[in-house]
BAFI-113538 format. One record per residue: residue in one letter; x, y, z of N, C-alpha, C, CB in turn. Coordinates in steps of 0.001 Angstrom, whole numbers, padded with zeros to 6 digits, always signed. Atoms other than C-alpha are relative to their C-alpha. Glycine has a CB too. Example, Ala and Ser with C-alpha at 12.3 -4.5 7.8 and 13.67 -1.06 7.14 Angstrom:
<sites>
A+000890-001190+000000+012300-004500+007800+000900+001200+000000-000992+000027+001246/S-000820-001190-000060+013670-001060+007140-000770+001090+000730+000414+000462-001415/
</sites>
This chain:
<sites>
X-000110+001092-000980+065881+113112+113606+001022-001036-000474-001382-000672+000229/X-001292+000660+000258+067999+110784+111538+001393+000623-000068-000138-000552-001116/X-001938-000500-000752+071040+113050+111519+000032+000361+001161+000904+001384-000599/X-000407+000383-001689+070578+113087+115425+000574-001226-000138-001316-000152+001197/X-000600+001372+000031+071027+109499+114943+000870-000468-000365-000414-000639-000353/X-001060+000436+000371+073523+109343+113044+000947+000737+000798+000132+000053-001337/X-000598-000502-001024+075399+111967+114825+000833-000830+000990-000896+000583+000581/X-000099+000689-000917+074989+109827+117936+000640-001290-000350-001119-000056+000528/X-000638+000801+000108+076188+107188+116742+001320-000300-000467-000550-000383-000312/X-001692-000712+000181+079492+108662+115223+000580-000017+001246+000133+001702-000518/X-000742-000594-000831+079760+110086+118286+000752-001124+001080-000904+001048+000634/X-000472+001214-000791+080055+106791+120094+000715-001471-000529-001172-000368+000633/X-000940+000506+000832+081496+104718+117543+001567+000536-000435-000703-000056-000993/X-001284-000583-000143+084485+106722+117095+001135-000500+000758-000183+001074+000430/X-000500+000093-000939+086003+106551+120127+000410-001467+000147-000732+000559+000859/X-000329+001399+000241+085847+102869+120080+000563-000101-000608-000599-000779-000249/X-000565+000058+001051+087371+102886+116742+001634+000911+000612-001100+000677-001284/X-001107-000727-000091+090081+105314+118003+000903-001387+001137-000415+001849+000714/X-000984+000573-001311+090964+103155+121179-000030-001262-000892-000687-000131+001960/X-000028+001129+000500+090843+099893+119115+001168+000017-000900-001213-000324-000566/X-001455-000332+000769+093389+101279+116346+001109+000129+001176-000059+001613-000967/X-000838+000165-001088+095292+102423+119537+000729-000966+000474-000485+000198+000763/X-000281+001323-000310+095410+098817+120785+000599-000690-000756-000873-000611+000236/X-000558+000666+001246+096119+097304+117433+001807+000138-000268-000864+000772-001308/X-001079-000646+000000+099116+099871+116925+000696-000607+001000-000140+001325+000103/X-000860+000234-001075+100514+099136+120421+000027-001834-000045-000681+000819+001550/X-000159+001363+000527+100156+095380+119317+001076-000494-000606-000821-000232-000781/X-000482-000126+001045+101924+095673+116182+001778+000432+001488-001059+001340-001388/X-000958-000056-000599+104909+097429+118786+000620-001109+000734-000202+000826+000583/X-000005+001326-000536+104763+094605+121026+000643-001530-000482-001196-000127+000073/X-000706+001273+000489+105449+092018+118763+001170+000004-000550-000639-000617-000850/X-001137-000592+000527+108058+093778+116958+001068-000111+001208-000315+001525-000510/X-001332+000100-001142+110243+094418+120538+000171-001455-000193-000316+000467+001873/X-000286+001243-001005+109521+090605+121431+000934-000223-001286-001406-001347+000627/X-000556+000475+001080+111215+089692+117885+001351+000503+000205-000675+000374-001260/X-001041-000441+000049+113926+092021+118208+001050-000310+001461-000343+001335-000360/X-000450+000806-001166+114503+090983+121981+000564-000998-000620-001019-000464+000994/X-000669+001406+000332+114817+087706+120712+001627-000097-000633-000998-000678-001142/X-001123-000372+001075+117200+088774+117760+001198+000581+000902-000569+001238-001219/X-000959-000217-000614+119509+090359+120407+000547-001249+000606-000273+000941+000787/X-000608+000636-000753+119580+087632+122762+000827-001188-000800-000919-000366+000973/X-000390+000552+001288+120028+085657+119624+001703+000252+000011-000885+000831-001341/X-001410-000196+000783+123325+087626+118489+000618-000511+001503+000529+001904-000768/X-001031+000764-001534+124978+087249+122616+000059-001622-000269-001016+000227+001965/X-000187+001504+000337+124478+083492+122150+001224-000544-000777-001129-000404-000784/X-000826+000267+001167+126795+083584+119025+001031+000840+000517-000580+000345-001507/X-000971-001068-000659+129097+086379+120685+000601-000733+002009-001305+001908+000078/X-000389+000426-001172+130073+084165+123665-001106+000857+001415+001755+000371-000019/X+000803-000354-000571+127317+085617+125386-000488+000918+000281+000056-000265+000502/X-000247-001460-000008+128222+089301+125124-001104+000747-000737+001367+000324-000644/X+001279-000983+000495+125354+092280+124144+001060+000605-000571-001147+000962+001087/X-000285-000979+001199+126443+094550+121377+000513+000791+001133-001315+000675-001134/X-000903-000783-000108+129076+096913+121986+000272+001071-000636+000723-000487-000033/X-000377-000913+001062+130580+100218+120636+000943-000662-000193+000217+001417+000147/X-001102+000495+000728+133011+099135+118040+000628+001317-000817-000508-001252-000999/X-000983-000971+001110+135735+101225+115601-001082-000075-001517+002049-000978-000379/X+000694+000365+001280+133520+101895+112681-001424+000425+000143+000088-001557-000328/X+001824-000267-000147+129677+102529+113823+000135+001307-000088-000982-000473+001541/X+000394-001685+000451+127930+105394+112432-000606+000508+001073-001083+000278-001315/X+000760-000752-000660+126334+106150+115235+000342-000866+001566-001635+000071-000707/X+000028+000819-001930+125839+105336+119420-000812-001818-000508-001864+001439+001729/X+000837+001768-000199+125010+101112+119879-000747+000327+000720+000710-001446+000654/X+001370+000322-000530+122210+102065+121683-001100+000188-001067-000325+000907+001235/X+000938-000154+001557+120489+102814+118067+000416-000785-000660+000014+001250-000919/X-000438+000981+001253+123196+100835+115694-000044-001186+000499+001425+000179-000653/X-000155+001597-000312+123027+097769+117730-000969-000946-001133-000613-000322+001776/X+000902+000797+001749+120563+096743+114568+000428-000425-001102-000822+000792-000820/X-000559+000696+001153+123278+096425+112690+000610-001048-000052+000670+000565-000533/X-000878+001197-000387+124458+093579+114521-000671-001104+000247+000785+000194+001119/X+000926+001126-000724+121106+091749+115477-000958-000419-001698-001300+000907+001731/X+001711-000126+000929+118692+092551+111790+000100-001011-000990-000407+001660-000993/X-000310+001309+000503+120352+089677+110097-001335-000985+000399+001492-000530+000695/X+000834+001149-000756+118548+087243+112351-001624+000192-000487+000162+000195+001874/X+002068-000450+000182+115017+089176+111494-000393-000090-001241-000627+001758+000356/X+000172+000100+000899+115913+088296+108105-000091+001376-001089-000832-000739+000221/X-000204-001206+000360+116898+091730+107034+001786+000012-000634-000406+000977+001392/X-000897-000023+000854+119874+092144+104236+000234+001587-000613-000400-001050-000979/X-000185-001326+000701+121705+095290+102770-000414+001288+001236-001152+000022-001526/X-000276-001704-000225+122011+099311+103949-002048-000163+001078+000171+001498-002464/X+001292-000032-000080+119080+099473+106411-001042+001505-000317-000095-000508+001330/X+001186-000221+000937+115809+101505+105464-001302+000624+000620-000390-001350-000604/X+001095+000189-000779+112853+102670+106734-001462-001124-000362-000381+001394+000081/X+000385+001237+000739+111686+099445+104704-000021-001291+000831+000947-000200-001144/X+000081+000936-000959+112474+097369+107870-000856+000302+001053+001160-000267+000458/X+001401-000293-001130+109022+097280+109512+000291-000436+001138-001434-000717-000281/X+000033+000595-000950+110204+095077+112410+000073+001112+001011+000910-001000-000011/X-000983-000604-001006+112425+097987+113669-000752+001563+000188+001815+000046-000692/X+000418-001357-000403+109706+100756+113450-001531-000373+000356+000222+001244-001264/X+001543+000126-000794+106620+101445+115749-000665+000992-000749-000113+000373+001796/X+000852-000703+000261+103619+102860+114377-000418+001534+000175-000564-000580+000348/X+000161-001068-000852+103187+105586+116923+001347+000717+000302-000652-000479+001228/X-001237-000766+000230+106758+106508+116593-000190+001213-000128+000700-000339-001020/X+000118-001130+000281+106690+110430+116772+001410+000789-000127-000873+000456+000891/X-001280-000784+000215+110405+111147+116912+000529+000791+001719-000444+001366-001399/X-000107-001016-000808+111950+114142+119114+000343+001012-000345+000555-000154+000785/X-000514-001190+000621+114303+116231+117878+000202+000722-001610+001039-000125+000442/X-000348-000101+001243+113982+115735+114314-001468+000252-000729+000852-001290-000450/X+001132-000188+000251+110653+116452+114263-000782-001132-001235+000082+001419-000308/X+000802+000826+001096+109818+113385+112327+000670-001444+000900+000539+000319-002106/X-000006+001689-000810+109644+109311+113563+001570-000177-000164-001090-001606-000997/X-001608+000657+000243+112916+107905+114372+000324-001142-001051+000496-000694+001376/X+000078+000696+000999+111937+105072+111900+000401+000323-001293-000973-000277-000015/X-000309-000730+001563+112285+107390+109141+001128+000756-000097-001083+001016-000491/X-001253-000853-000227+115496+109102+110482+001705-001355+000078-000427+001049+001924/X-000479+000813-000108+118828+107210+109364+001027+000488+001131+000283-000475-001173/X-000825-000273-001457+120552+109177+112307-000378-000809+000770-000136+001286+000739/X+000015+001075-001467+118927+106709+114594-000573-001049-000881-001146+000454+001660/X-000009+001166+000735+119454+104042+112068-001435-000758-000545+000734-000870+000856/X+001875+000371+000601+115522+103759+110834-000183-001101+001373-000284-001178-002247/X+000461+000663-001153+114660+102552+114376-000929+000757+001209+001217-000486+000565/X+000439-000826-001014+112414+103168+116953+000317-000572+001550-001504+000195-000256/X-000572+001197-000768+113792+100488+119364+001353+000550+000822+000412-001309-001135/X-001254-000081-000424+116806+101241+121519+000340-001295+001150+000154+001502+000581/X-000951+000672-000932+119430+098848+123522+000377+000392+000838+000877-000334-000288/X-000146-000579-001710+119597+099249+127360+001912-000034-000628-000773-001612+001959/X-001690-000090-000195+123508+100494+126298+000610+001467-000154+000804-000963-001220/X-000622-001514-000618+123702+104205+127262+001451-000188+000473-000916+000610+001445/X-000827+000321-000554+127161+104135+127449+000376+001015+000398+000670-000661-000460/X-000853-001134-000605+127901+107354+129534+000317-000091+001156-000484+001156-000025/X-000837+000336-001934+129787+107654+133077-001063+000079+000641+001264+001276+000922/X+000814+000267-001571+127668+106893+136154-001475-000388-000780-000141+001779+001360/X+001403+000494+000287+124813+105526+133820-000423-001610-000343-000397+000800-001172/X-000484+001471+000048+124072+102027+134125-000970-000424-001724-000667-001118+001855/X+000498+000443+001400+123459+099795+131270+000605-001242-000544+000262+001072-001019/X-000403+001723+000012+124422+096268+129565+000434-000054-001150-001161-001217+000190/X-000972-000002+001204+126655+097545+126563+000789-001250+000281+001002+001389-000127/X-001293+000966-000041+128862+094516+125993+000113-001131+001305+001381+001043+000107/X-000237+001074-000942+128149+092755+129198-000340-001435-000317-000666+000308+001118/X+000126+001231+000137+127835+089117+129643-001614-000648+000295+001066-000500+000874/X+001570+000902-000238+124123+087139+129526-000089-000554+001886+000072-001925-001345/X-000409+000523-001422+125439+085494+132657+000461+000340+001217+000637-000574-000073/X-000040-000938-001328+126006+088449+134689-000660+000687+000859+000441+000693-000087/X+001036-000698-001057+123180+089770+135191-000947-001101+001169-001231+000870-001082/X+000807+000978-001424+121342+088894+138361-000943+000132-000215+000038+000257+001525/X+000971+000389+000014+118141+089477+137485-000691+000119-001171-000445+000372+000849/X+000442-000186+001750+117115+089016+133776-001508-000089+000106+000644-001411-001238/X+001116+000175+000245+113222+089162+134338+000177+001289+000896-000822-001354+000198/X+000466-001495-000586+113910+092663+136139+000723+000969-001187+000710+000401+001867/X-000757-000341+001007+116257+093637+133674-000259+000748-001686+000467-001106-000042/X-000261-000508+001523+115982+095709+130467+000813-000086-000679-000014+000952-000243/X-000784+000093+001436+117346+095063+127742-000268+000917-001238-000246-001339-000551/X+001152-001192+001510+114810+096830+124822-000617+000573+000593-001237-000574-001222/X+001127-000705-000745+112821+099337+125228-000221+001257-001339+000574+000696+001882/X+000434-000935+000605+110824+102040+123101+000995+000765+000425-001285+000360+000162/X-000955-000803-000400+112985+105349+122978-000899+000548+001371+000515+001132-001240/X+000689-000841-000610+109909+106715+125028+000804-000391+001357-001631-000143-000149/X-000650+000183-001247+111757+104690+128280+000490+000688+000445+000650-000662+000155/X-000801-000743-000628+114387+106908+128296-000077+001048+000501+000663+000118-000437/X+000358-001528-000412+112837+110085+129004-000579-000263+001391-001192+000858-001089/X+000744+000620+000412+110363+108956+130313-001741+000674-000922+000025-000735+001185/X+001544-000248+000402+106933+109172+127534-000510-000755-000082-000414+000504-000936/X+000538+001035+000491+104617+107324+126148-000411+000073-001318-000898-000333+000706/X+000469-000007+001940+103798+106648+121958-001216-000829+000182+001328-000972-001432/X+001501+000003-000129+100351+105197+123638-000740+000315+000532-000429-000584+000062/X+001615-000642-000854+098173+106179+126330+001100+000851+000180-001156-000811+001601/X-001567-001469-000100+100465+109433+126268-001030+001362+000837+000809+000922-002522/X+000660-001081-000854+099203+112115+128830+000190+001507-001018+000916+000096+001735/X-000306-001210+000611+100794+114692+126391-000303-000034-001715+001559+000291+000374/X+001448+000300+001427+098457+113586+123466+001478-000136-001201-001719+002146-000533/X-000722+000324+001073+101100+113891+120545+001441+001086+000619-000932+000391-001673/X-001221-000914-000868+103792+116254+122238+001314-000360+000368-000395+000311+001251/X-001013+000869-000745+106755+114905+123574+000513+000993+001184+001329-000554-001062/X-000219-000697-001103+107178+117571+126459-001822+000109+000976+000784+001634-000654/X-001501-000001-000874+107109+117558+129342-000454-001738+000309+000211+001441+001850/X-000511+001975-000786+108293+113771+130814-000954+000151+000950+001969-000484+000986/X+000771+000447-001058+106200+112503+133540+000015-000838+000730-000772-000139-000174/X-000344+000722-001164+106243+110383+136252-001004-001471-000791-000592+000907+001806/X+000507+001251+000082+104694+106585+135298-000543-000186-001809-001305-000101+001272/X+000052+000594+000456+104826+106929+131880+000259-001327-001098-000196+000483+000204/X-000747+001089+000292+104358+103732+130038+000655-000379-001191-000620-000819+000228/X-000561+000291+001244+106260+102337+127295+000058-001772-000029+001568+000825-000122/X-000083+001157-000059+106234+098994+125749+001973-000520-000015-001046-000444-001264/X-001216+000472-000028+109936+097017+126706+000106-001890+000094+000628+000819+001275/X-000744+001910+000087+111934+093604+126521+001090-000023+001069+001023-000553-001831/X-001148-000133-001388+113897+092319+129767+000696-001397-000925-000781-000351+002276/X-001282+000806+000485+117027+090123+129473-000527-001636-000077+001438+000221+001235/X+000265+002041-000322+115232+086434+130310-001652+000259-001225-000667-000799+002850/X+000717+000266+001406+113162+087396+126596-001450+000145+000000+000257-001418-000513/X+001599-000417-000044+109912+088483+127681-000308+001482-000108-000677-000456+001389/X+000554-001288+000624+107833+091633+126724-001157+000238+000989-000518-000137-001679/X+001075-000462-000678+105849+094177+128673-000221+001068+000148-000108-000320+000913/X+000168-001487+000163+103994+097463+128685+000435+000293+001398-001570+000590-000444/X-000566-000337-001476+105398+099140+132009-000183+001574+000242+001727-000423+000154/X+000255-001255-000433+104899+102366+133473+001635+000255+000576-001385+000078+001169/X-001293+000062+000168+108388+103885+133947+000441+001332+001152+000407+000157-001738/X-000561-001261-000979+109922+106208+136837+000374+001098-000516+001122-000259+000750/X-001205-000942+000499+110962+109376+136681-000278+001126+001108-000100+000623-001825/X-000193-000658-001423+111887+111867+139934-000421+001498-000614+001815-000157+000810/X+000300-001321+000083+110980+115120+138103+001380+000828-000476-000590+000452+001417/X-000646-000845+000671+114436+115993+136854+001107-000306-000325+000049+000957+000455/X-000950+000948+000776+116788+113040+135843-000881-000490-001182+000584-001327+000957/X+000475+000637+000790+115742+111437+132698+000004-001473+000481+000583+000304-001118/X-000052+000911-000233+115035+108108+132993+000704-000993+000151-000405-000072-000294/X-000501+000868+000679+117446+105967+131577+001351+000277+001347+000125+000285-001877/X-001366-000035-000649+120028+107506+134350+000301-000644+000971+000351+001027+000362/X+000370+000974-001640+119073+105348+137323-000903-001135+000219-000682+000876+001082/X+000986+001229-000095+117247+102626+138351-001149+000492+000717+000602-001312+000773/X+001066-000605-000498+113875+103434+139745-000264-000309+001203-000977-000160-000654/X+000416-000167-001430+112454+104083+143115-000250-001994+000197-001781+001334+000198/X+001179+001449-000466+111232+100275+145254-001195+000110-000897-000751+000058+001835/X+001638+000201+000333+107810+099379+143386-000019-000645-000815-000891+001009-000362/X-000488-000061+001238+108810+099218+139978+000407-001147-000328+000896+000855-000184/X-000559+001817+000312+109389+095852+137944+000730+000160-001024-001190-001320-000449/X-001082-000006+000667+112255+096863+136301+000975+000830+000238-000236+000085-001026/X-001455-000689-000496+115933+098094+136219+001025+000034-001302+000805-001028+001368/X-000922-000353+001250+118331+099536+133571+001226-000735+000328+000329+001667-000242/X-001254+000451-000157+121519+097862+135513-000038-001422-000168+000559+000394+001230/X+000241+001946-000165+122709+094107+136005+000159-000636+000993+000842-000916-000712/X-000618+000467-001575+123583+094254+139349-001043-000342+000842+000831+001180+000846/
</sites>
């Protein structure tokens, strides 16, 4: 009878314990974007108002190295690391490298990316001006990598997986007027996310127009 009891009470303690770490974790993400939000809008301020750019010289796409232009501000010095906690989420699982992007210096020990996809017909706010966009509280700026697909690294329908994408899910992001929010994220079934702006409903937009 007492290991029924105890049992039972595992069995329902757990779960709590699981979704509570859950929460915590997606906490911990949360505060991290709003910081690094900041730290961007931060560097434009000092850049005549301009978002990180590709430049002659980056090891990699500015939608990952833009960290090397903002991590100053977060109080981050020297070769970065997977030693810079700001710039990695908990629940980070990676994609192709089968290990967290935090821990991968191909995507610069980050799990964070900069709305600055810079490929043809994909919108995005590489290098634009603070003062161009029209609607900086619809606006992305940051966003988990999960945005771009779209997944999720918390309430994730595909438990630890990263296939297949899905329609609403959410990821935590940062819009241009410096605020932070978990969002559920479009996706039509066979563009990735990041290539368009999403259907009417939706309280956000990858462009600036």
């Amino acid at each position: 009878m007492v290991i029924a009891v105890l049992m039972l009470t595992a069995a329902i303690a757990l779960p709590m314990w699981t979704r509570a770490r859950g929460r915590s974790r997606q906490a911990l993400c949360t505060s991290n974007l709003q910081q690094i939000t900041g730290a961007v809008l931060s560097y434009a301020a000092q850049n005549n108002g301009h978002f990180p750019e590709e430049e002659p010289g980056l090891k990699g796409a500015i939608w990952w190295f833009y960290k090397e232009a903002v991590k100053g501000d977060l109080g981050l010095k020297g070769p970065s690391s997977p030693a810079d906690k700001v710039f990695g989420c908990p629940d980070d699982r990676g994609y192709e490298e089968n290990k967290p992007f935090r821990l991968s210096a191909k995507f610069d020990y980050g799990s964070y990316v900069l709305n600055a996809v810079s490929l043809p017909g994909v919108p995005n706010l590489a290098g634009k001006n603070v003062a161009s966009i029209k609607e900086p509280p619809l606006t992305l700026l940051m966003m988990e990598w999960t945005a771009h697909a779209p997944l999720s690294w918390h309430r994730s329908r595909t438990g630890k997986r990263n296939q297949p994408f899905y329609n609403n899910a959410e990821s935590v992001v940062g819009f241009v007027d410096g605020h932070v929010d978990f969002i559920p994220i479009y996706y039509d079934g066979i563009n990735a996310a990041y290539t368009r702006d999403p259907i009417p409903g939706y309280k956000y937009k990858y462009s600036g127009d």
